[in-house]
C-alpha positions in Angstrom: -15.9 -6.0 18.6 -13.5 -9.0 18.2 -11.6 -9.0 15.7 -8.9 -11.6 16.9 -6.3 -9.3 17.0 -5.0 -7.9 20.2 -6.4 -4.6 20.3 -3.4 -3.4 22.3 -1.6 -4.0 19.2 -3.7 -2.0 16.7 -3.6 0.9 19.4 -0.4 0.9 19.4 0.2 0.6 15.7 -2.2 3.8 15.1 -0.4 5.4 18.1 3.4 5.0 16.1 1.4 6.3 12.6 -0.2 9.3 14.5 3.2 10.3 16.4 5.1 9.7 13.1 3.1 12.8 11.6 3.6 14.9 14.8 7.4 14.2 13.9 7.0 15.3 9.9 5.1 18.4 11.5 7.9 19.6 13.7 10.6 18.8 11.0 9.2 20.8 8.6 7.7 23.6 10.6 10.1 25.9 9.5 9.6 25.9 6.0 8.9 28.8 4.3 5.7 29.9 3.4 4.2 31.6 0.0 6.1 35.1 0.7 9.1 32.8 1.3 9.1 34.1 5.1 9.2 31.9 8.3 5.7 30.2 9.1 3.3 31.2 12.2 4.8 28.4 14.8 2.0 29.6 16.7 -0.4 27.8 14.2 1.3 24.7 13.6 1.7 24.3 17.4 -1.9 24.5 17.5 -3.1 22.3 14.6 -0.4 19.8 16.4 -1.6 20.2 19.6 -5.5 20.0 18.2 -4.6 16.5 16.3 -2.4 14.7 19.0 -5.9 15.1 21.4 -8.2 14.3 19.1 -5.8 11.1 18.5 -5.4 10.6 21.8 -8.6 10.7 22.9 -9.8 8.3 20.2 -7.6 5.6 21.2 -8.0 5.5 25.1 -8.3 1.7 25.9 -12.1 2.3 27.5 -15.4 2.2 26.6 -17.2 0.7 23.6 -15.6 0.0 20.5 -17.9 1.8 18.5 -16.6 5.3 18.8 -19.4 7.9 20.3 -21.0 10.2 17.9 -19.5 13.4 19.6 -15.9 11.7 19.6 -16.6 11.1 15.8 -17.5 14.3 15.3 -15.1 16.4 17.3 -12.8 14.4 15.0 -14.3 15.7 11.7 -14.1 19.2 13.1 -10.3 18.7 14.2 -9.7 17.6 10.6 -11.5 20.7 8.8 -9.3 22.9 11.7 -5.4 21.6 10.8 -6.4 21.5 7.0 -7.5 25.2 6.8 -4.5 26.3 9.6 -1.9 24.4 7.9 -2.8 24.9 4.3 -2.9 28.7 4.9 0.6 28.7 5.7 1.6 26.8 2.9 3.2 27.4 -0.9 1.7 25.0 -3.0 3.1 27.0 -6.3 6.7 27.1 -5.1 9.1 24.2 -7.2 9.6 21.4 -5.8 5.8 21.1 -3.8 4.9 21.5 -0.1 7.1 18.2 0.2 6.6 16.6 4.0 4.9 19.8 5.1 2.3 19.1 3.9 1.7 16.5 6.7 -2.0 17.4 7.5 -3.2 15.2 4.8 -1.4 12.2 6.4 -2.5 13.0 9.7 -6.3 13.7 8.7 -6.4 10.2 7.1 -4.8 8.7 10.2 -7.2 10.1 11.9 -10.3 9.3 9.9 -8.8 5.7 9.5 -9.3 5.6 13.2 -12.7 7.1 13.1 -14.3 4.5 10.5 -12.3 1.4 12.2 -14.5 2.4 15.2 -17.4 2.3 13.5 -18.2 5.7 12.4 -17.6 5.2 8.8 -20.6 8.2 7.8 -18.1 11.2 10.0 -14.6 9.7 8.5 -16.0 9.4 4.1 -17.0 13.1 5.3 -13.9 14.3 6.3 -12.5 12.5 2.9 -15.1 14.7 1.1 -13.6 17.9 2.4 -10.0 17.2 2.1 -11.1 16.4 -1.7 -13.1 19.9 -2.3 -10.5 21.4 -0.5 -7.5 20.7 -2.2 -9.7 20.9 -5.8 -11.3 24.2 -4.6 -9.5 25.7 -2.1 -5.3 25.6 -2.9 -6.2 26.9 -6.6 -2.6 26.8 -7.1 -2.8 22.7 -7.0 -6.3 22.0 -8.4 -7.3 18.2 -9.1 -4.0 17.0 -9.4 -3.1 17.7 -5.9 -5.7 14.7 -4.8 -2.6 12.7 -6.3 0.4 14.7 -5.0 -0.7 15.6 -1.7 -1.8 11.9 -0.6 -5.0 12.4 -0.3 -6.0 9.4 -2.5 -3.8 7.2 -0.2 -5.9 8.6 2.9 -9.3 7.7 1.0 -7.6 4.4 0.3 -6.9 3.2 3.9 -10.4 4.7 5.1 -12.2 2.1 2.5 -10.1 -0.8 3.4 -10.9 0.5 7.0 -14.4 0.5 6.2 -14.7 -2.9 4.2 -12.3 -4.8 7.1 -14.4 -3.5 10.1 -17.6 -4.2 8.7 -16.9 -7.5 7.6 -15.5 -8.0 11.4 -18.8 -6.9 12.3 -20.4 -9.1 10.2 -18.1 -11.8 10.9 -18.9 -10.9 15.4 -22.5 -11.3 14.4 -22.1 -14.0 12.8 -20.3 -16.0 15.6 -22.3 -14.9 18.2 -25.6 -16.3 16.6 -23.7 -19.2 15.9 -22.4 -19.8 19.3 -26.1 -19.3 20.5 -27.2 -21.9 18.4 -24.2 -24.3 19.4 -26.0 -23.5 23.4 -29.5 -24.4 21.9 -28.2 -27.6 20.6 -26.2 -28.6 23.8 -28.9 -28.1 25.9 -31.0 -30.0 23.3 -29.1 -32.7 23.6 -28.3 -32.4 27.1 -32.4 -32.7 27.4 -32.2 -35.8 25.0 -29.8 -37.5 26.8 -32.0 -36.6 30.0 -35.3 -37.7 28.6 -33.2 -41.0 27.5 -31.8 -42.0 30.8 -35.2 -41.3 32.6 -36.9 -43.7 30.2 -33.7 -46.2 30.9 -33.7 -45.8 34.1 -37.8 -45.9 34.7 -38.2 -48.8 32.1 -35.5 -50.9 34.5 -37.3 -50.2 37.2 -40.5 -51.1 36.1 -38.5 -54.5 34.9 -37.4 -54.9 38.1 -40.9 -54.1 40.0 -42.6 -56.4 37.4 -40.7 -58.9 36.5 -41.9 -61.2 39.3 -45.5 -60.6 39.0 -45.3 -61.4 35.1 -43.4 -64.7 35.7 -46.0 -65.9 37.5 -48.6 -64.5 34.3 -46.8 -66.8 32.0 -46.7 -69.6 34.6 -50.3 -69.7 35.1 -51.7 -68.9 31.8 -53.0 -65.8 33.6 -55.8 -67.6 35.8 -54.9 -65.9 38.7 -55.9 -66.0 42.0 -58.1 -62.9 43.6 -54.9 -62.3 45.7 -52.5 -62.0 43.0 -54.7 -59.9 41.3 -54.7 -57.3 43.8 -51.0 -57.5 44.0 -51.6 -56.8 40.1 -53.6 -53.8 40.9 -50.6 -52.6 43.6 -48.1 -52.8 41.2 -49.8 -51.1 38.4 -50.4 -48.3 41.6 -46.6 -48.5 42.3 -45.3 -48.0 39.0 -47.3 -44.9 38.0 -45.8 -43.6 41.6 -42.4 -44.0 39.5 -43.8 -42.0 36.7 -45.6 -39.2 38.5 -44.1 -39.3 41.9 -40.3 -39.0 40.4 -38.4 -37.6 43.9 -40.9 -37.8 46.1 -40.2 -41.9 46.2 -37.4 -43.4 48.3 -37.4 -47.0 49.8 -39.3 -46.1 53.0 -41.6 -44.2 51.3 -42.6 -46.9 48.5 -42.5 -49.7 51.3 -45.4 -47.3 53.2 -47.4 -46.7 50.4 -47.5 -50.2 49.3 -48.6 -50.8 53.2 -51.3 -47.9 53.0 -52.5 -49.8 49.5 -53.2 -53.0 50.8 -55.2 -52.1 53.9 -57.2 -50.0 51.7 -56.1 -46.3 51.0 -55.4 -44.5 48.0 -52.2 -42.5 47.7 -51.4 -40.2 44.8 -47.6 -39.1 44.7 -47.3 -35.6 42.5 -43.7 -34.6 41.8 -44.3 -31.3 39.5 -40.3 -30.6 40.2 -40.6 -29.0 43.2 -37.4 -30.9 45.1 -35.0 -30.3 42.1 -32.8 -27.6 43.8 -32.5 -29.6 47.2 -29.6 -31.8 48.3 -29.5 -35.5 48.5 -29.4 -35.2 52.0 -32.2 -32.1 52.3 -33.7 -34.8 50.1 -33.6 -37.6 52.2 -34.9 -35.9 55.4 -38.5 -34.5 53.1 -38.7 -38.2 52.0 -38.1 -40.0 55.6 -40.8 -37.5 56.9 -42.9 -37.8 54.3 -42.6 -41.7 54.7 -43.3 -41.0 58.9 -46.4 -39.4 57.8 -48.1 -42.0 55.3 -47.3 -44.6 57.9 -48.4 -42.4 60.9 -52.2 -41.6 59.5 -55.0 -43.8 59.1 -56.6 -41.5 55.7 -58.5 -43.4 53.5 -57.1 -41.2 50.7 -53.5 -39.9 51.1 -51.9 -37.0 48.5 -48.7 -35.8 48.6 -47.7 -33.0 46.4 -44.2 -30.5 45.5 -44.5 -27.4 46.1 -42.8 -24.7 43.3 -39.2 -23.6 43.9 -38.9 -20.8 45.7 -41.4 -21.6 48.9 -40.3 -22.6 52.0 -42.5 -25.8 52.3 -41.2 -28.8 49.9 -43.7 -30.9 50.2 -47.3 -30.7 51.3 -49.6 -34.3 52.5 -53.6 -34.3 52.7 -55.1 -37.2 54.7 -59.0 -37.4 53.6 -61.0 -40.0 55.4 -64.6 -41.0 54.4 -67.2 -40.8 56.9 -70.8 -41.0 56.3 -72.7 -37.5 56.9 -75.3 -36.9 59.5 -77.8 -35.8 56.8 -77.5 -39.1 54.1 -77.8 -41.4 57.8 -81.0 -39.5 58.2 -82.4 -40.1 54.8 -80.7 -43.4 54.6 -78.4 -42.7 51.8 -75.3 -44.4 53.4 -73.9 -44.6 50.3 -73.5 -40.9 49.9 -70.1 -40.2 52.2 -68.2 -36.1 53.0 -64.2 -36.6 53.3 -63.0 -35.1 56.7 -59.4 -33.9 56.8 -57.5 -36.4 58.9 -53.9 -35.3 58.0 -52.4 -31.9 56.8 -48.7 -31.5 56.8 -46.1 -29.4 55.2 -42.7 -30.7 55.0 -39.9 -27.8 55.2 -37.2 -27.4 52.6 -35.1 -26.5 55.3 -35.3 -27.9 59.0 -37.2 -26.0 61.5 -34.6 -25.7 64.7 -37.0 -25.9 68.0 
């Protein structure tokens, strides 16, 4: 979770918090207890040694920020063990209170501050709870009042703040990250605008450029043209739906061949379904100069040359059809009726074939 604070930082402010009641522990782990003799060091060792793990192991710099659920609850359980071990070997009658020895409560809340700010808010308001019926139940000679004097409402205090900050933060992450999605959705929206809009730009001035002559002459004549400039008219309609449809697949050599095909009589159909997108200009280049080579080479009364999907080692695949009366419609003398015979069949590779 980022909260746009150094976590190093918060680790290391828990870390000073968490040693400080280790420190109050050991300073006051000889006070007396109820019989007004010296205290099992035995136990306070323990509980000490039982919270600086559980502390420990709770701010390691690894794995997710959201504490596991066996971290969360070895942490509950560590809390329940140092309240009933140091509470036991207290004298919460005596004149004067438990004073700084009573340094479990402080440490339990550090602790269950810890737990909630990693996201385990359920474990840490539990280990609130039994602090609470604890000191109200359990230390009879405190009763409600020691929720005030022992600190425990200061420990219930920094685990809501803990709880109200982190899930706002998480709210907040959320938040950013859907908005940070949608700022991607609208780049690339308008990365594909801007796309669509120079394509059209750049298409429409090429279709100025490719018609511009032809529709002089229109205007110039009142459009009675001649049988040969109507054919041109015919080409160039042919030649600028190449520039829509045949996208990549056109270069000059290739638009100078089929325009040569056209007028001695062929259809060619350029499909470019996006097939040469992920090649070079030069791997570009070569498929177009031998795609130009091939138109030019053939004789097909019908030439189609279509992309092949990404991921195939063939870019480009050319089928030469020529018409040639059949056998069978000569015999009943239905010329008319013709069978296409392949006359060309080439696959150009995305990548050169070395002999």
């Amino acid at each position: 979770m980022n909260i746009g604070v150094p976590r190093y930082l918060i680790v290391g402010m828990a870390a000073l918090f968490s040693a400080y009641c280790l420190v109050l522990a050991a300073y006051t782990i000889d006070q007396p207890n109820s019989a007004g003799e010296p205290r099992n060091h035995v136990v306070i060792i323990v509980a000490m040694v039982m919270y600086a793990i559980a502390t420990v192991v709770s701010l390691l710099p690894f794995g997710p920020a959201r504490m596991p659920v066996w971290m969360a609850a070895y942490n509950l359980a560590t809390v329940i063990a140092i309240t009933l071990l140091i509470a036991n070997e207290l004298d919460f009658g005596r004149a004067g209170g438990t004073g700084y020895a009573s340094w479990y409560v402080a440490a339990s809340g550090a602790l269950l501050t810890i737990t909630s700010t990693r996201g385990r808010h359920t474990f840490a308001w539990l280990g609130i709870g039994f602090l609470v019926v604890h000191t109200v139940v359990g230390v009879g000679a405190v009763g409600p009042a020691g929720i005030l004097s022992l600190g425990i409402v200061g420990s219930a205090s920094w685990v809501a703040v803990s709880h109200v900050l982190s899930t706002a933060l998480a709210k907040a992450s959320k938040d950013a990250q859907r908005f940070a999605l949608a700022e991607r959705e609208a780049t690339d929206w308008q990365a594909a605008q801007e796309a669509h809009v120079h394509e059209r730009q750049f298409r429409l001035g090429q279709t100025s450029a490719m018609a511009l002559t032809m529709l002089r002459q229109i205007q110039e004549s009142g459009g009675n043209l001649t049988d040969e400039q109507r054919r041109e008219c015919a080409y160039l309609e042919s030649a600028i739906r190449d520039e829509i449809r045949g996208r990549k697949l056109l270069n000059d050599a290739v638009r100078d061949e089929v325009m040569t095909a056209r007028r001695r009589g062929a259809t060619v159909t350029l499909l470019d379904e996006g097939g040469l997108d992920d090649l070079s200009d030069d791997e570009l280049e070569r498929v177009l100069n031998r795609l130009a080579l091939a138109i030019h080479e053939t004789n097909a009364d019908k030439v189609i040359a279509r992309t092949v999907p990404e991921g195939s080692d063939v870019a480009v695949t050319v089928v030469g059809l020529r018409s040639v009366a059949s056998s069978e419609s000569v015999a009943l003398g239905q010329d008319s009726l013709e069978d296409d015979e392949v006359d060309l069949w080439l696959e150009i590779p995305r990548v050169p074939v070395t002999p």
